[in-house]
C-alpha positions in Angstrom: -4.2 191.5 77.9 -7.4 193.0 78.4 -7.3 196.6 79.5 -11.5 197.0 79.8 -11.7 194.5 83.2 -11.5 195.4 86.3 -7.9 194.0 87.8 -6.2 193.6 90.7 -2.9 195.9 89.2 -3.1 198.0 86.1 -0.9 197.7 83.0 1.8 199.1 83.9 5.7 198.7 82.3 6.4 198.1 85.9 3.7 195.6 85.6 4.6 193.8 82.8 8.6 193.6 84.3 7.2 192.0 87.6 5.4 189.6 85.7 8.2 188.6 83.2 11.5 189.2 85.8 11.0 185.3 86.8 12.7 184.3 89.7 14.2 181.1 90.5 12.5 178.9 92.6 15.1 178.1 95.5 13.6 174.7 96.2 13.3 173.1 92.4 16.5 173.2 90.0 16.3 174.7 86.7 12.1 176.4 87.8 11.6 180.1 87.9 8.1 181.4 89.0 6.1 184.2 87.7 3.8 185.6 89.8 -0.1 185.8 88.9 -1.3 189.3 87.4 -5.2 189.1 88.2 -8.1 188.2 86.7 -8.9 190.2 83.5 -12.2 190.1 81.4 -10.7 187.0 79.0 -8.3 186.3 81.5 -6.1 184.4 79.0 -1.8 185.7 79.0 -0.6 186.4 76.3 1.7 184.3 73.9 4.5 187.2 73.6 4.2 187.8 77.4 5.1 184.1 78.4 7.4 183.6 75.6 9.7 187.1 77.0 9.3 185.8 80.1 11.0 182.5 79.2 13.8 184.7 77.7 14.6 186.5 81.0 14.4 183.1 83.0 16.8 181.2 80.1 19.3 184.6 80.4 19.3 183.8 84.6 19.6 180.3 83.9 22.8 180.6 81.3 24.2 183.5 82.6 27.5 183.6 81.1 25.6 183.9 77.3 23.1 186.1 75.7 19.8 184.9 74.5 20.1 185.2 70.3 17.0 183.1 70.2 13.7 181.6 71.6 10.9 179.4 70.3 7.9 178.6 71.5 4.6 176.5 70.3 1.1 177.5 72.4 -1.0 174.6 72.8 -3.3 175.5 75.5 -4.2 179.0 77.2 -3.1 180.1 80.6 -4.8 182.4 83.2 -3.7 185.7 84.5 -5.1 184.8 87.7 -2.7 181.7 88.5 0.8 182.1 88.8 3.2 180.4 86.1 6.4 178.2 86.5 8.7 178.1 84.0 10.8 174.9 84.0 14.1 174.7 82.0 16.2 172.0 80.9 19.5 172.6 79.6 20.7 170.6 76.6 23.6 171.6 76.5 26.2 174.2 77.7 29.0 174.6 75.3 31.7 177.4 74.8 29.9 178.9 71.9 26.5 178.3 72.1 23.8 176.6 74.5 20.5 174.7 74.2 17.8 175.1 76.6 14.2 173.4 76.5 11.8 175.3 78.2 7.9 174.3 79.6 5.1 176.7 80.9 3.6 175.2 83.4 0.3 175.9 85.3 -1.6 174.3 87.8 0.0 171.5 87.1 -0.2 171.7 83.5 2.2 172.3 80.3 0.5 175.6 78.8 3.6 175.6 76.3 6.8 174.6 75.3 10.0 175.4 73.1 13.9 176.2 72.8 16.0 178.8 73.5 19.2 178.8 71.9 22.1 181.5 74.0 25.6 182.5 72.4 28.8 183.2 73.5 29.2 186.3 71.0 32.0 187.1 68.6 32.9 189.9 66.7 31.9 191.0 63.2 33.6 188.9 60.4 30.6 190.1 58.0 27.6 192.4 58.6 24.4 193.2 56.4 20.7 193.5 56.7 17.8 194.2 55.4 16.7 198.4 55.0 14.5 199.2 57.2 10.7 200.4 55.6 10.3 203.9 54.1 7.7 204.9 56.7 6.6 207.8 58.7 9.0 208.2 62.1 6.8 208.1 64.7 6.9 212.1 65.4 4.4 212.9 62.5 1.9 209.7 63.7 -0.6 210.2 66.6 -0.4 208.1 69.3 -2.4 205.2 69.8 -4.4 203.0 72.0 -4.5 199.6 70.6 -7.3 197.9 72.5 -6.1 195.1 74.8 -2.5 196.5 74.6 -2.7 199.6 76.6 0.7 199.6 79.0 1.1 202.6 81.1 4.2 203.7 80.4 4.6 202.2 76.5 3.9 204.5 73.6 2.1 203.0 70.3 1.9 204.9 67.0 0.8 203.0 64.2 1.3 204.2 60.4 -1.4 205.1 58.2 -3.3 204.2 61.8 -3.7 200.8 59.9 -4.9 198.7 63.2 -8.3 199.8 62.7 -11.4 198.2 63.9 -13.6 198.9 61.5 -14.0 195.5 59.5 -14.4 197.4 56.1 -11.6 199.3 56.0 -9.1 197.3 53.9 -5.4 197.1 52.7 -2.2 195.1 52.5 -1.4 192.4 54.8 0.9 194.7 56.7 1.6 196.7 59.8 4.2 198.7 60.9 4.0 200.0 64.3 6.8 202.0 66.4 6.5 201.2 69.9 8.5 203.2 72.9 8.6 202.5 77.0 9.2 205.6 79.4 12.0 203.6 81.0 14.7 201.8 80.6 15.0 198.6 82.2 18.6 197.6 83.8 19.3 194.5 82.1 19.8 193.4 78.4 17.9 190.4 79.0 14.5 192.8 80.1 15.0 195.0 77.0 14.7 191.3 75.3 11.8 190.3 77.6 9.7 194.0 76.4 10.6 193.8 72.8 9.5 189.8 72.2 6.2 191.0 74.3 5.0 193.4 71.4 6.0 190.7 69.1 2.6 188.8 68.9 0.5 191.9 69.3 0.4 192.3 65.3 -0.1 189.3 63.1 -4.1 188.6 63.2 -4.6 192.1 62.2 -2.4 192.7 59.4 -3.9 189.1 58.1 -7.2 190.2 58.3 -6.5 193.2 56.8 -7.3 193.2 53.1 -10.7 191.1 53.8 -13.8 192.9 53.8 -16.1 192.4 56.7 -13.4 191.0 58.7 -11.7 192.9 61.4 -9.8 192.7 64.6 -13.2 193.6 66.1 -14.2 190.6 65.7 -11.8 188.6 67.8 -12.3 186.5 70.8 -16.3 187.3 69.8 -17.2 185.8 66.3 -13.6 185.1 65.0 -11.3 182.8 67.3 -7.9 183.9 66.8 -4.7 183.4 68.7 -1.2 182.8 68.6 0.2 179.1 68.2 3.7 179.8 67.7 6.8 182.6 67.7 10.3 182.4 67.0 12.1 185.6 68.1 15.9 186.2 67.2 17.6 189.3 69.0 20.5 190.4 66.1 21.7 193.7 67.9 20.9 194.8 71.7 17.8 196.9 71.7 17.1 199.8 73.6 13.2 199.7 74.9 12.8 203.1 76.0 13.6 204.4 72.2 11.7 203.8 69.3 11.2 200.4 67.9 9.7 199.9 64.7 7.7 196.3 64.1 7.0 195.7 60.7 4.8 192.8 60.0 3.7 191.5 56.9 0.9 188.4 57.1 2.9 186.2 54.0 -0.2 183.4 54.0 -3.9 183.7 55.6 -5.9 180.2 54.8 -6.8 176.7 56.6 -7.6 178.6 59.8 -4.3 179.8 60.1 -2.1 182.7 59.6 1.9 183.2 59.2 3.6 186.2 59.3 7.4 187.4 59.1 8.4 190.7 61.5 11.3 192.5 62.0 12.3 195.3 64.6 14.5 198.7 63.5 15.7 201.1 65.7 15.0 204.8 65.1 18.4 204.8 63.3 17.7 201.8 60.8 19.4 199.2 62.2 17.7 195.6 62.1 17.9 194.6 66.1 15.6 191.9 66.0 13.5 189.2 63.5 10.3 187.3 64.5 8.1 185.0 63.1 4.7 184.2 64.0 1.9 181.5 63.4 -1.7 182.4 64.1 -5.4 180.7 64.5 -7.7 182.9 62.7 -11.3 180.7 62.4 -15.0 180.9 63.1 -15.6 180.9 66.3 -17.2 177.4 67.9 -19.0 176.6 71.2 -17.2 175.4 73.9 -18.4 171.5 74.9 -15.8 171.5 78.0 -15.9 172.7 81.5 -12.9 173.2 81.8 -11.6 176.9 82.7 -9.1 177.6 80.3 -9.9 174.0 78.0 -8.0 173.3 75.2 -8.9 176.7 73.9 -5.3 177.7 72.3 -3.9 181.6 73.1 
């Protein structure tokens, strides 16, 4: 999102739920419809944001199982200022788990695609995780306004205030970031729509990070960068409106391209969530097309 232009709503958290709350469209089976946010500066939504938004239609759409996973490839950007349909195809329903295939559609146009996998749920036969990262807790970190990610009612505190736009500041190909939202949405499915949001904010800039000269400044100016695919998997139910930590660590930056591998804590510890992303991160090249939106991907 871009939080500089001037829109028809602000960033809100109410926002954001409006936006990824899909709703069913009563006259097409297996479609839910998100409504259109505005045009912003770029004007181009973000991968996390249609990718949570896929969750909460897939948790409507199978709503006798919880979404433990969703995938999603990005192969062409949308606009804030159009209304997107989510179509969903279900593989299959079966006593344990269920398949769904989703498509973001726009204008008539597949913007992305993927898989979301729901579960029946069990109880504990064996349980272990990863430790969470010996990091400040957000109470001794400033808060902070990461530019293009400012949500009314969502608190940001990043350690060592590593997201820093200065391209000469340098250090490991990391992040960690706790992340907070005033309130408390009333479904799981919302908490799972909030927390996949936040998942793609991360992964360009902890790349970038131990190059010199380079820096999340640069984006979407003399760097292209964007997001071409997330897998999220939900382990334990999150609560939004306490802290989340997001630790991401960029495990390759080369060929254009980016991969990193993030996991969500809770205050407490516990591993709630997993996420991995794969990112465009190139010189930036003229557009030949006329085409709003093009083949430019998010």
């Amino acid at each position: 999102m871009d939080d500089t232009a001037e829109q028809t709503r602000p960033w809100t958290q109410d926002e954001l739920l409006r936006l990824m709350d899909l709703q069913p469209d009563h006259e097409e089976e297996g479609v839910y419809l998100a409504p259109a946010h505005g045009s912003t500066a770029r004007d181009v939504v973000e991968a996390g944001q249609m990718l949570g938004a896929t969750v909460a239609a897939a948790a409507k759409h199978v709503e006798h199982q919880r979404v433990v996973s969703a995938s999603m490839i990005f192969s062409r950007a949308a606009a804030h200022s159009q209304p997107l349909r989510v179509h969903l195809d279900t593989v299959r329903t079966g006593r344990t788990f269920s398949t769904v295939e989703a498509q973001v559609r726009q204008q008539g146009t597949q913007r992305c695609s993927g898989v979301v996998l729901l579960d029946s749920g069990a109880p504990d036969l064996i349980r272990n995780s990863i430790t969470m990262p010996d990091v400040d807790p957000p109470d001794r970190l400033r808060s902070h306004d990461v530019p293009g990610a400012v949500v009314d009612g969502r608190d940001i505190r990043v350690v060592d205030d590593a997201y820093d736009h200065d391209p000469d500041r340098v250090g490991p190909p990391e992040l960690f970031v706790w992340t907070r939202f005033r309130d408390a949405p009333g479904y799981e499915y919302l908490h799972q729509a909030l927390l996949t949001q936040s998942t793609t904010h991360w992964t360009v800039a902890a790349a970038m990070r131990p190059h010199t000269g380079i820096g999340e400044s640069m984006a979407h100016r003399s760097i292209s960068t964007g997001i071409t695919m997330t897998t999220v998997t939900f382990h334990d139910s999150a609560d939004v409106s306490q802290w989340l930590l997001y630790a991401t660590r960029a495990t390759y930056a080369g060929r254009g391209q980016a991969q990193s591998d993030g996991h969500v804590f809770d205050v407490d510890g516990r591993l709630v969530a997993s996420y991995s992303v794969h990112a465009m991160i190139r010189g930036l090249l003229k557009r030949t097309d006329a085409t709003p939106g093009g083949d430019t991907l998010l």
